[in-house]
Each structure stands twice: as structure tokens, then as C-alpha cells.
N, C-alpha and C positions, 0 to 999 in steps of 0.2 A: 504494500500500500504506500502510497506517494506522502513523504513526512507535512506537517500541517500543522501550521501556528496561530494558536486561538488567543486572544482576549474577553475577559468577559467584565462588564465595567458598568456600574451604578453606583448606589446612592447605600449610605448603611439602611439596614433596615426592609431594602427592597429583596431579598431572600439571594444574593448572588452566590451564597454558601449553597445552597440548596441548589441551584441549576449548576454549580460548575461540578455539584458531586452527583447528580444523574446525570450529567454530560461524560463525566470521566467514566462511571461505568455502562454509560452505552457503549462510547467508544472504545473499552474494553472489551466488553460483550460482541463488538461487530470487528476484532480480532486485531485493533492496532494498540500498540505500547503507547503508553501516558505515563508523561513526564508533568505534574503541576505544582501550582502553589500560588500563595495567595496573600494581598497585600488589604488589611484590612483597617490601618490610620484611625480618624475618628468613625469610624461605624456608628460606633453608639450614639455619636453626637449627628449623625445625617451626613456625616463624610464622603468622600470617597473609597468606593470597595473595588476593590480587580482581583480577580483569578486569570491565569495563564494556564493552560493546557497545551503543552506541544506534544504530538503524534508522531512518533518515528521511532528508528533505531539511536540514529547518533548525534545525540546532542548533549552539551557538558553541561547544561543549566537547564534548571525546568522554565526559566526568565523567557519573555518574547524580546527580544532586539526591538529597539524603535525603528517601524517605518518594514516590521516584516510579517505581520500578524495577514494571514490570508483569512483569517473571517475574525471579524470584531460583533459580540453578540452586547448591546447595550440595551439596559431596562431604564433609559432614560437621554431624552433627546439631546442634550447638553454633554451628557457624557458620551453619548455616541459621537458629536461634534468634536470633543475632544481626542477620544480613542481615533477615529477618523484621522486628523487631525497630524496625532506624533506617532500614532504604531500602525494603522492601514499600510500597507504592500500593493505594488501598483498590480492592479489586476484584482485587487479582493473584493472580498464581500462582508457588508455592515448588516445585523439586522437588529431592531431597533423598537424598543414597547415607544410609541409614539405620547409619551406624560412629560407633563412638567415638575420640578422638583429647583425650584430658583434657592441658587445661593444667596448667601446676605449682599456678595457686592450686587447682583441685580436686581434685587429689588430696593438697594439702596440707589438704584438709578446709577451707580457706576458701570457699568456696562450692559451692552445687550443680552439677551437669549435668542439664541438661532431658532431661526423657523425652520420648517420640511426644508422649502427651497434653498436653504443655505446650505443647509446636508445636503441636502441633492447635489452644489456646487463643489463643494468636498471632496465627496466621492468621486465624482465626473474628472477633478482635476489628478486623481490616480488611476482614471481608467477604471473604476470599482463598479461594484452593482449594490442596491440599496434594496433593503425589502422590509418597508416600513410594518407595522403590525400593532393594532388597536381595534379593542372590544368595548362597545358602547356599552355593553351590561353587563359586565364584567363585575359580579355580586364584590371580590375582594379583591383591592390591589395588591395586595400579598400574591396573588396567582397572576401576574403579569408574567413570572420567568418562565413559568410552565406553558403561556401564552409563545413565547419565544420560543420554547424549544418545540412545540408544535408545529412553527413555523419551519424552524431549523429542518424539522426532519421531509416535512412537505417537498420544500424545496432541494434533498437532498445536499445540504451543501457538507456534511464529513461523509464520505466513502462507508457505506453497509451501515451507518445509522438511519436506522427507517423508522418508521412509527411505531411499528411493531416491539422496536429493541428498545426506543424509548419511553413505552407504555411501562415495559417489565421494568426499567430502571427506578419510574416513578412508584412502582409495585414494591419494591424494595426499600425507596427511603422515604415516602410522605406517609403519614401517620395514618391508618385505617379512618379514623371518623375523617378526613378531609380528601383521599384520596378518590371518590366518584365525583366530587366537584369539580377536583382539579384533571382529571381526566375527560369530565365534558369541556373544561376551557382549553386543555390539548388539543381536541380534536375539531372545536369552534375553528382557532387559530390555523389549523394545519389546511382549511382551504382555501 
């Protein structure tokens, strides 16, 4: 299988722990080696969160390089702007729970938040593809990541992660009372 450099990047709080560990054992389960880890700053206080996931044989850090990440999976429009931004790889792929989560400098009116179309121009300017992803009824935003990886697998974008493999993954780590919910907003997302 062709090695493959993940970012996964939001907001504390928004479950990036959760989606980058059924992400690592689908892609276990769909037979590539994972190398990850996880930078988690102020979380608790609404920080920034990233996981890395690289797929392959050989590589000496579980770290993505800036500017080599071939899919950046973001649960927030800002932080996709930015993972876009320093780790996107020309030719990748962003995909992106479409919410707002404004830091203090913007809404202290220091600077802007990017719209769709500025991510659109983002990407565009590496060549990338973009696959925005928003549930108007979406009962809890806690289940946005699971929104994502629905998308994820839809679109095939890791190699033999299908729906299927990521159905059993969510089988394995969301908690029995919340797992038929979060499996119909799986399957919302994946079309």
C-alpha cells in the first residue's frame, strides 16, 4: 500500500481523540502500518488539538512534515484553513465538518475567519480537493468527527478503509448507549 500522511486538527473538546483512534484502527484493520501521535496544548481550555497518523513502512517519526500531509481531516473551518495552510501536500485532500469555533483574537475583531470560498482558494493554490461536510440536524456536535469519517470512507480517500471497516472500528471504541446514533450520522455523512 502507497505510504500516506494524515493530519487531523480541531478544537479541544470537539472528540479529535476519538476519530484519530477509529481512524488508526481502521487503517489497521484495512492492513496498513500506523505510525501516530498526538499534540493536544490547551484542549481543555478550546485549544488547538492535532493527531498525525502516517501509513507506511518507513518512516522515523510518527510527526507529518509541514506542507506533506496528503489528507488533512479538520472538525472545524478555521482549523482546516490553517492545516491547509502549513501541512497540505500539493495534490491533497482536506475534508472539513463545515462549524464555527472563533478564537478570542476574532471575535475581538483582530482578524478575520475564513469562509468556504477562502478554503476553496487554499486548496486550489496546492492543487488539492476539498470535501466540505455539514448536517443541518445533526442532534450532537460531539458526533461531527464521526460525520467526517463517514465522509472519509464514502469518498475512499485511505486505501481499503470502506464503511464497512469503519463501522467495526466505531463498534469497538464508542460507548454502546451512543453508538446507533453515531452510526446513523456515519452513514447521513457518507453520501
Amino acid at each position: 500500500m502507497k505510504p500516506l500522511n494524515i493530519t487531523l486538527s480541531g478544537v479541544g473538546g470537539q472528540g479529535i481523540g476519538l476519530l484519530a483512534e477509529v481512524l488508526a484502527r481502521a487503517c489497521l484493520a484495512a492492513g496498513h502500518t500506523v505510525h501516530g501521535c498526538d499534540t493536544h496544548g490547551l484542549a481543555q481550555r478550546g485549544g488547538i488539538v492535532v493527531s498525525q497518523l502516517r501509513l507506511g513502512e518507513r518512516f522515523h517519526t510518527p510527526r507529518v512534515p509541514p506542507g506533506e500531509a496528503d489528507l488533512v481531516i479538520a472538525l472545524e473551518r478555521l482549523e482546516a484553513a490553517r492545516a491547509a495552510a502549513t501541512m497540505l501536500a500539493e495534490g491533497g485532500t482536506v475534508i472539513y465538518y463545515d462549524t464555527v469555533q472563533q478564537p478570542i483574537h476574532v471575535r475581538m475583531g483582530e482578524a478575520d475567519y475564513p469562509d468556504h470560498a477562502r478554503l476553496e482558494k487554499a486548496v486550489a493554490a496546492r492543487k488539492g480537493r476539498l470535501e466540505r461536510v455539514h448536517l443541518e440536524d445533526l442532534a450532537d456536535a460531539r458526533m461531527q468527527n464521526v460525520a467526517l469519517l463517514g465522509r472519509l470512507a464514502a469518498v475512499g480517500a485511505v486505501e481499503g478503509v470502506t464503511s464497512a471497516v469503519v463501522r467495526q472500528a466505531l463498534r469497538e471504541v464508542v460507548p454502546a448507549r451512543a453508538l446507533d446514533a453515531n452510526l446513523e450520522v456515519f452513514d447521513k455523512a457518507g453520501i
